[in-house]
C-alpha positions as CSV (number, residue, x, y, z in Angstrom):
1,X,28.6,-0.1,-4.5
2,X,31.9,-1.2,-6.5
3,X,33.6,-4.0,-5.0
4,X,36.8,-2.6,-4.4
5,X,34.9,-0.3,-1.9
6,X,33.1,-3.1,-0.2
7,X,36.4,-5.0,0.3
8,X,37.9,-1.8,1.7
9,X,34.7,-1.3,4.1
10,X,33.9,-4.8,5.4
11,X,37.7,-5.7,5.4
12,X,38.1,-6.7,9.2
13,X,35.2,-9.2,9.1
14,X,36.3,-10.8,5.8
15,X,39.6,-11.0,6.7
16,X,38.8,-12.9,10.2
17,X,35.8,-14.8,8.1
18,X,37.8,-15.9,5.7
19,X,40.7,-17.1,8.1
20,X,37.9,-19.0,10.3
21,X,36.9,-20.8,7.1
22,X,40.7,-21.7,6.3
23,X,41.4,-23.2,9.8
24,X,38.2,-24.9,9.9
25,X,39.2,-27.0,6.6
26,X,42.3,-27.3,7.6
27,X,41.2,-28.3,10.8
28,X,38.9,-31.3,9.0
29,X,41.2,-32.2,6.6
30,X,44.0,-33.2,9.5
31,X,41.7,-34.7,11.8
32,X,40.4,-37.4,9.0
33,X,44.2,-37.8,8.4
34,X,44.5,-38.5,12.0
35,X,41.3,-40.8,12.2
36,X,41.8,-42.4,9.1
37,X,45.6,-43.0,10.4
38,X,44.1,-44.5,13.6
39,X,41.7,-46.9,12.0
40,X,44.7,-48.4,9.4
41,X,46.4,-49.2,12.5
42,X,43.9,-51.2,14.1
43,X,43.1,-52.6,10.5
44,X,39.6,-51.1,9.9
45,X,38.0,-48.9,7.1
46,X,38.7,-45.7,6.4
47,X,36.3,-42.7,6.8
48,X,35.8,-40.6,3.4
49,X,35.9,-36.6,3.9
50,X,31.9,-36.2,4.3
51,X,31.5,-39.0,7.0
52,X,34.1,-37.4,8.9
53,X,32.8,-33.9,9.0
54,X,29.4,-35.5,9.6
55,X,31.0,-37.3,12.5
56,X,30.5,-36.8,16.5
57,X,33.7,-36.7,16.9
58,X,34.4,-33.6,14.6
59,X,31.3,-32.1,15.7
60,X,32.2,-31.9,19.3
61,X,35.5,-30.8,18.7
62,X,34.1,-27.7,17.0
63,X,31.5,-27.2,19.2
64,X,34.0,-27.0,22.2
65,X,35.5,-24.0,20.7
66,X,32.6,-21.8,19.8
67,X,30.7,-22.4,23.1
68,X,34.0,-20.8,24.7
69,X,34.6,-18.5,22.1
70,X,31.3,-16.6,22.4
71,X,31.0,-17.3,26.5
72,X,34.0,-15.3,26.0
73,X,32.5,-12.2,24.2
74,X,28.8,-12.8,26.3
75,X,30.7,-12.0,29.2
76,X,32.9,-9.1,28.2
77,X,30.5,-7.6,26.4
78,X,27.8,-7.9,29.5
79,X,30.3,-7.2,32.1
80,X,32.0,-3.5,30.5
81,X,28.0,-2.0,30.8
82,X,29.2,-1.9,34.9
83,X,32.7,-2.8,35.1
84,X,35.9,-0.5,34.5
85,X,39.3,-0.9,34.3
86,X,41.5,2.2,34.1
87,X,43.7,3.3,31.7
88,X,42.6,0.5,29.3
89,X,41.0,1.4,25.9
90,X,38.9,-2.0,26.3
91,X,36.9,0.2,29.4
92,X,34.9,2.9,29.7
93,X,36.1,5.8,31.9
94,X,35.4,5.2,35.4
95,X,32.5,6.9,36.6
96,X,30.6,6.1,33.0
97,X,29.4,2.6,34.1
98,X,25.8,1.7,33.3
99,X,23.2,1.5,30.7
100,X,24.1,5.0,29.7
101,X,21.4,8.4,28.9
102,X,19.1,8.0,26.1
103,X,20.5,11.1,24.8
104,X,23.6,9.6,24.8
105,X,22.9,6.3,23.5
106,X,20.6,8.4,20.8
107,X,17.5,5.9,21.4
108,X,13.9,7.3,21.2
109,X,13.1,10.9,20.7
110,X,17.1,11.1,20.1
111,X,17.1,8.4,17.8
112,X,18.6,10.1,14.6
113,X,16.2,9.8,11.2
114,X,18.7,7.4,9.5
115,X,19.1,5.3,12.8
116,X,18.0,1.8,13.5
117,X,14.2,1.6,12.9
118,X,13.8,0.1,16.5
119,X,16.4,2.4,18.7
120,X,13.3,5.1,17.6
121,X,10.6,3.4,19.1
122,X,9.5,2.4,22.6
123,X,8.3,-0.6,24.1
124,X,9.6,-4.1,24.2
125,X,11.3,-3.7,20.3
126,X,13.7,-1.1,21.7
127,X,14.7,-3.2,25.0
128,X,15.4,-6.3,22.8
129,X,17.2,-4.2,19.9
130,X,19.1,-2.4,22.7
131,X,20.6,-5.9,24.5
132,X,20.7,-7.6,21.0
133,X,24.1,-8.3,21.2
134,X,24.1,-10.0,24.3
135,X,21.5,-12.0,23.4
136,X,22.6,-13.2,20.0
137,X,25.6,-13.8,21.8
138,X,24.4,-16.0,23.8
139,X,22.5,-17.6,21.9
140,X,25.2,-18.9,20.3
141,X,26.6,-19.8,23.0
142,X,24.1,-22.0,24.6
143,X,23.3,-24.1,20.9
144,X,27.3,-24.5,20.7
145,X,27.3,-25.8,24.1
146,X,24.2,-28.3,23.0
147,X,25.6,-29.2,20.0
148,X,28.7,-30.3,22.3
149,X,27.2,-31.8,24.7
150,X,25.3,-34.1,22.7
151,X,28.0,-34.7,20.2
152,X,30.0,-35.6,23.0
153,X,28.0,-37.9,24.7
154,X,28.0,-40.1,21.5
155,X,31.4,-40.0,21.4
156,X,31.9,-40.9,25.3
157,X,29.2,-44.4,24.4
158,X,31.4,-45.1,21.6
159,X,34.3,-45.0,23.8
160,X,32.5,-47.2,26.8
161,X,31.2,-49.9,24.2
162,X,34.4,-50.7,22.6
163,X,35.5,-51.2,26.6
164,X,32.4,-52.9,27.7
165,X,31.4,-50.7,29.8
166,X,27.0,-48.9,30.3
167,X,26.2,-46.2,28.4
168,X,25.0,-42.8,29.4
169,X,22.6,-40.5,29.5
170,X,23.1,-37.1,28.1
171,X,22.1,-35.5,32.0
172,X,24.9,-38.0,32.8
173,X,27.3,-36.6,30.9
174,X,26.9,-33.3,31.4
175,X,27.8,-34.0,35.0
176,X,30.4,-35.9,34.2
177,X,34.1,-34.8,34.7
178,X,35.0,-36.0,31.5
179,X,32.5,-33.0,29.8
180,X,33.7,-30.5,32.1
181,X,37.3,-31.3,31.8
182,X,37.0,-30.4,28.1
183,X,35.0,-27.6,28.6
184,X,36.9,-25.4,31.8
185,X,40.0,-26.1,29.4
186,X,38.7,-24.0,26.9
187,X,36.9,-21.6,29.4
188,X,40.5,-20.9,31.7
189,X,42.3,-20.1,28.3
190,X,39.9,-17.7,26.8
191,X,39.5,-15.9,30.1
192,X,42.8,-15.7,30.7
193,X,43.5,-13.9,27.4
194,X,40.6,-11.7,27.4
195,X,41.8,-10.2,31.3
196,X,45.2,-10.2,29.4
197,X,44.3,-8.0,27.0
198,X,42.1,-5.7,29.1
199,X,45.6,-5.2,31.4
200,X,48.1,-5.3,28.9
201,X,46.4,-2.6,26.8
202,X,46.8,-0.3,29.8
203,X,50.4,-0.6,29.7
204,X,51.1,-1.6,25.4
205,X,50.8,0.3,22.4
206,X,49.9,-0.8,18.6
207,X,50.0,2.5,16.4
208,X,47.1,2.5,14.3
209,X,44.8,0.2,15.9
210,X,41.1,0.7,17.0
211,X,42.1,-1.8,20.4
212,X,44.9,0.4,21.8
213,X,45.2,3.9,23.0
214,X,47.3,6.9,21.0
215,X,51.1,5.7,21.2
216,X,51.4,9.0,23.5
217,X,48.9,8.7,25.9
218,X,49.6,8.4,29.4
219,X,48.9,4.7,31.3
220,X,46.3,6.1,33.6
221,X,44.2,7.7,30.8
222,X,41.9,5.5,28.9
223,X,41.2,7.0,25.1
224,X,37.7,8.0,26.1
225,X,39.1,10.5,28.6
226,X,41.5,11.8,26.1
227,X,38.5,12.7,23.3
C-alpha cells in the first residue's frame, strides 16, 4: 500500500491522533511553565520537562480527562444497543433496539469468508468479539480512573503536609469530595455534550458528514429510515 493511500484511508484517526498528541505537549509544556512559575515565586527549584511529566500532579490531570472521555463513549455506545432517539442520525430507528439478528449482524453461519475470524465462530470467542468495544472501552476507563485516583491522592498528601495536616488513604480519598468534585466536573460536561449532539443532530445539518443526516431529510426521519 502506497502512502498517499494510507493517509487518504486512515485520515480521520490520524488527524484526531495527531491533534491529541499536539494538545497533550502543549498541555505539558504550559503546566511546567506554570509549576515552574509557581516554585520561583515561593523561591524553590525548578522542575526540568521529564520530572514534570513524571509528576502526580501531571498525571492526575490527564488521567481526569480520559476516565471521562471514554465513560463518555462506554455509555453511548452501551446505551444506543436499547435506546432511540428519533430523527437523530446518532440512533437507530425506533423499533430496531436490541442486540440485533445474526443475519443481520452477519455473525456465525452468516459470517462472510473475509469477516472477522471470531464473528464466524461460536462459543465464548464470538460473545467477547461481539461486546469488544464495550469492553475495551471500559477498560480504559476504569485504569484511567486508577491512574487518577492514585495520582491524586499523592497530590492531595502533598497538599495536607505542606499544611500540617494527616494523610490519607487512597479508600479515603476516593470518598472524599475533593476526588469527586474533580471528577463530576468532567463527567456533567461530557454528558451534556454528548445529549447535545444526539438532539441537535435531529434538528442541524453538516453536508458531507458521516454524523448528520442528508441536508434534505426531514426532522422526524433518522438516515437509517431513509436508506
Amino acid at each position: 500500500m502506497s502512502m498517499k493511500r494510507f493517509l487518504r484511508d486512515n485520515g480521520l484517526s490520524l488527524f484526531f491522533f495527531a491533534l491529541f498528541a499536539l494538545a497533550l505537549l502543549g498541555q505539558s509544556v504550559a503546566g511546567l511553565l506554570r509549576t515552574n512559575q509557581e516554585l520561583q515565586a515561593h523561591g524553590q527549584p525548578l522542575e526540568t520537562y521529564l520530572s514534570f511529566v513524571f509528576s502526580s500532579d501531571f498525571v492526575v490531570d490527564v488521567a481526569e480527562n480520559w476516565q471521562s472521555e471514554f465513560l463518555q463513549f462506554l455509555l453511548f455506545i452501551a446505551a444506543t444497543v436499547w435506546l432511540v432517539q428519533r430523527g437523530s442520525p446518532e440512533s437507530k430507528k425506533p423499533g430496531d433496539e436490541g442486540v440485533d439478528t445474526d443475519e443481520n449482524q452477519m455473525v456465525g453461519v452468516y459470517a462472510p469468508p473475509d469477516g472477522p475470524r471470531w464473528a464466524r465462530v461460536a462459543g465464548w470467542r464470538r460473545t467477547v468479539y461481539e461486546n469488544s468495544l464495550v469492553l475495551v472501552m471500559g477498560a480504559i476507563f476504569l485504569l484511567s480512573w486508577l491512574m487518577q485516583s492514585l495520582s491524586g491522592v499523592v497530590v492531595m498528601n502533598e497538599d495536607n503536609a505542606q499544611h500540617g495536616e494527616a494523610p490519607m488513604s487512597w479508600g479515603q480519598y476516593v470518598l472524599s469530595p475533593e476526588f469527586w468534585d474533580r471528577t463530576l466536573q468532567n463527567w456533567q460536561s461530557e454528558f451534556l455534550a454528548v445529549g447535545s449532539m444526539v438532539a441537535f443532530s435531529i434538528f442541524l445539518r453538516q453536508r458531507g458528514s458521516s454524523e448528520s443526516k442528508p441536508v434534505g431529510l426531514p426532522h422526524a426521519t433518522s438516515a437509517q429510515e431513509s436508506e
